[in-house]
C-alpha positions as CSV (number, residue, x, y, z in Angstrom):
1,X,-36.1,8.4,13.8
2,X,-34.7,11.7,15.4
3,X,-30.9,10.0,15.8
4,X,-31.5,8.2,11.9
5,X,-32.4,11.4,10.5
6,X,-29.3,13.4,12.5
7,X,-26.8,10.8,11.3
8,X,-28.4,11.4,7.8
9,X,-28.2,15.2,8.0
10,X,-24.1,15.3,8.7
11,X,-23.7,12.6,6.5
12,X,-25.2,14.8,3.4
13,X,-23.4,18.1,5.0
14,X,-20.0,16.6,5.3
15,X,-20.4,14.9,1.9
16,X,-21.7,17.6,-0.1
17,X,-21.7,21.2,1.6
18,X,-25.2,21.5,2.3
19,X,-25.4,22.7,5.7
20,X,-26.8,20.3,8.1
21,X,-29.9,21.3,9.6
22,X,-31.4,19.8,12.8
23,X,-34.8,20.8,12.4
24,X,-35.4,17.6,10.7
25,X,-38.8,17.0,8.5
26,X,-41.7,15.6,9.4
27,X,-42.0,12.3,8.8
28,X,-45.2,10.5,7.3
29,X,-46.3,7.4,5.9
30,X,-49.6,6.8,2.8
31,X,-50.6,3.9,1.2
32,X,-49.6,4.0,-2.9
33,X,-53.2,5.9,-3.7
34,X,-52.3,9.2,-1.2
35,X,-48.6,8.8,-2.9
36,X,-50.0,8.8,-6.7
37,X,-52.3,12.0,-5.7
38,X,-49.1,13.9,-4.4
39,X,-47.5,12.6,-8.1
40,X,-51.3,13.9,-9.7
41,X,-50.7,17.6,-8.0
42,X,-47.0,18.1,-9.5
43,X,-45.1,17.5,-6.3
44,X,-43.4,14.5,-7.7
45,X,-40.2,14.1,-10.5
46,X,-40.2,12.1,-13.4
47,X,-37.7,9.8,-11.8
48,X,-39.7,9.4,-8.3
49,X,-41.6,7.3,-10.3
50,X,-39.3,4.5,-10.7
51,X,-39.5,1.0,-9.3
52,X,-37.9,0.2,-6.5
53,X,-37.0,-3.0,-3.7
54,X,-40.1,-2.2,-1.7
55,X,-42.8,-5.7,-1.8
56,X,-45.9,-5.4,-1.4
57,X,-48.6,-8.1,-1.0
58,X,-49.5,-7.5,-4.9
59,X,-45.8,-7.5,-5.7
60,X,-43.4,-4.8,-6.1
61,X,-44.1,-1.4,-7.4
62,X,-44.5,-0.4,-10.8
63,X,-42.3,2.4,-12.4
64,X,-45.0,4.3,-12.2
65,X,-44.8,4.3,-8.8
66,X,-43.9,6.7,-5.9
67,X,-42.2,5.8,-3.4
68,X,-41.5,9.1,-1.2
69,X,-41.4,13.0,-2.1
70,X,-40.7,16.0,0.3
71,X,-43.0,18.5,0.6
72,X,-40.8,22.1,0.6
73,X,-43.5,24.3,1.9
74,X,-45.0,21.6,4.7
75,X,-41.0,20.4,5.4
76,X,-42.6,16.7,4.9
77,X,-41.3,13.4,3.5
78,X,-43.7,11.0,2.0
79,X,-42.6,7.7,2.6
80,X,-44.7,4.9,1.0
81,X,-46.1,3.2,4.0
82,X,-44.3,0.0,3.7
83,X,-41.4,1.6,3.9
84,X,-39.2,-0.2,6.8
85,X,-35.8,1.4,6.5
86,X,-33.9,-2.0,7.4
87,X,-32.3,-1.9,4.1
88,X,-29.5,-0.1,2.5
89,X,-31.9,0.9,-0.7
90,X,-34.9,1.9,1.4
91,X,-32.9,4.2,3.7
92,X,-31.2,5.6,0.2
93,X,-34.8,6.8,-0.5
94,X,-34.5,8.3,2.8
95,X,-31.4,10.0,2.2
96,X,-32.3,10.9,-1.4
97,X,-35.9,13.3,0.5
98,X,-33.5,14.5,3.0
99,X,-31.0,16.5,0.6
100,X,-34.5,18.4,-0.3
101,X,-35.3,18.8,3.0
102,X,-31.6,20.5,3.7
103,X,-31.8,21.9,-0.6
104,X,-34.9,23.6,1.2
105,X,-33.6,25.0,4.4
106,X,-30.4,26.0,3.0
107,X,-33.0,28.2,0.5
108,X,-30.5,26.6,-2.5
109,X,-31.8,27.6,-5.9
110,X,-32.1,26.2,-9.1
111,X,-32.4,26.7,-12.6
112,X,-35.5,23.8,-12.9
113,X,-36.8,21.2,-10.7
114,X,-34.8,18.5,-12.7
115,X,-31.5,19.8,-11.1
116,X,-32.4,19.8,-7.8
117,X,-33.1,16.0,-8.0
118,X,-29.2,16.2,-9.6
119,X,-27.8,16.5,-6.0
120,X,-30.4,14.1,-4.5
121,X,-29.7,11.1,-6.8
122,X,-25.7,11.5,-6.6
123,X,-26.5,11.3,-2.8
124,X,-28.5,8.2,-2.7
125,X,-26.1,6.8,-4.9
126,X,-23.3,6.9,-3.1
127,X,-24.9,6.0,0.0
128,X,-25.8,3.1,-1.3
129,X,-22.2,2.3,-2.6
130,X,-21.1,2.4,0.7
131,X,-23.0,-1.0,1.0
132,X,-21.7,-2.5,-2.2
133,X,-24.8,-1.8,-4.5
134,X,-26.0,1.7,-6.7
135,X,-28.9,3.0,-8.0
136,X,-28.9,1.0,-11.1
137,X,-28.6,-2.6,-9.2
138,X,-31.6,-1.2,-6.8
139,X,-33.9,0.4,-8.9
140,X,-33.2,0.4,-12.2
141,X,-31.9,4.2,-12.5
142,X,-28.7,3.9,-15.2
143,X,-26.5,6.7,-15.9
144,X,-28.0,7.7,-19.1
145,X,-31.3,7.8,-17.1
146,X,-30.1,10.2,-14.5
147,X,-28.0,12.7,-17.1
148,X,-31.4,13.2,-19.3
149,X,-33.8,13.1,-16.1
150,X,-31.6,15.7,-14.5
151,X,-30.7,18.5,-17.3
152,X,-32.9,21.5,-17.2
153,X,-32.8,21.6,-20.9
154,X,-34.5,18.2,-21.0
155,X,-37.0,18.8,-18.8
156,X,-38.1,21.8,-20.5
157,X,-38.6,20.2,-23.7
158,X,-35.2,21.8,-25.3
159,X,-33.8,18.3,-26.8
């Protein structure tokens, strides 16, 4: 996971200026209920929530969801814990949590917690171009979605 998350890390910094850190995140795994109780204490964005490729016996996940969320004060990504990263959209989740984890290090600000997922999801997505698909083929995240989901004024309520 140490070379994965390296490779990941340079990727992001030579991509999008974040300097790359190599004091890389823990790494842990919970079942869907742990992951809804991270959602339950705040920890969790609006768009976290949405579906994505990951099966499990019951099916896949709902939008309501989480699939993985970094923790900024315990430098931890969540990672559902059928998450396998031998696809292109589960290591995009991957990639997504790890430009918080360098947001984090780097001590970046932001005006609201809705544009520091701005970064994040422009990140994923083009990681998973790279492979021929997007955000919107994989888990249902449109354009629109990610323009309202990411504005600060939205997020406060200003619309």
């Amino acid at each position: 996971m140490d070379a994965l998350l390296t490779a990941i890390a340079i990727w992001i910094s030579t991509n999008y200026g974040l300097p790359a850190d190599f004091e890389h995140p823990r790494i842990e795994r919970a079942p869907s209920v742990a992951m809804a109780g991270l959602r339950e204490k705040g920890l969790v964005s609006p768009l976290q929530r949405e579906a994505s490729i990951l099966e499990t016996q019951d099916g896949p996940p709902t939008p309501r969801d989480v699939i993985a969320v970094y923790n900024d004060r315990t430098r931890t990504i969540h990672l559902l814990d059928r998450w396998s990263g031998r696809t292109p959209a589960e290591l995009s989740v991957l990639v997504h949590e790890m430009v918080h984890h360098l947001q984090n290090e780097a001590g970046a600000a932001y005006e609201c917690p809705a544009e520091r997922e701005k970064l994040a999801y422009q990140a994923q997505d083009k990681w998973l171009s790279l492979f021929g698909t997007s955000l919107e083929n994989e888990f249902k995240i449109d354009g629109f979605t990610l323009l309202i989901s990411t504005s600060c004024a939205m997020s406060m309520g200003l619309h």
